[in-house]
C-alpha angles and dihedrals in degrees: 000000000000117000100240083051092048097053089040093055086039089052093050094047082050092051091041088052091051102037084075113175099347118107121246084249086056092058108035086042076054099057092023105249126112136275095254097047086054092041094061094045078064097049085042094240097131131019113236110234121258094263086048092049090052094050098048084049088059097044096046097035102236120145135225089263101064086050084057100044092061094036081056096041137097133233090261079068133107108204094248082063094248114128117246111250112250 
């Protein structure tokens, strides 16, 4: 898989994992973009701007280190940096 596509399906797991119990419409109603724009940052098929990434980590209270700690990992990764049981 190509790189860009790995850290954009490792961001949306990320985003699905912090949105916690609020609905897709919550967030992106949150940051003003739609709910399918938001929808397929979750499903990683497109990346959210830099802006954009700034503003849903606001919203979903994630840090920079998280961010960096998907962009470091390997495919073996979850985004939080804890290794996927075999």
């Amino acid at each position: 898989m190509p790189e860009s596509s790995t850290f954009a399906h490792r961001l949306g797991a990320l985003l699905r994992e912090r949105r916690g119990g609020r609905t897709q419409a919550d967030v992106s109603a949150s940051v003003g973009i739609s709910d399918s724009t938001y929808s397929d940052y979750e499903r990683g098929n497109i990346t959210p701007s830099f802006e954009m990434l700034l503003s849903l980590f606001e919203v979903l209270d994630i840090d920079a280190a998280e961010l960096l700690a998907i962009l470091d990992g390997d495919d073996d990764d979850e985004p939080n940096g804890h290794e996927k049981a075999a």
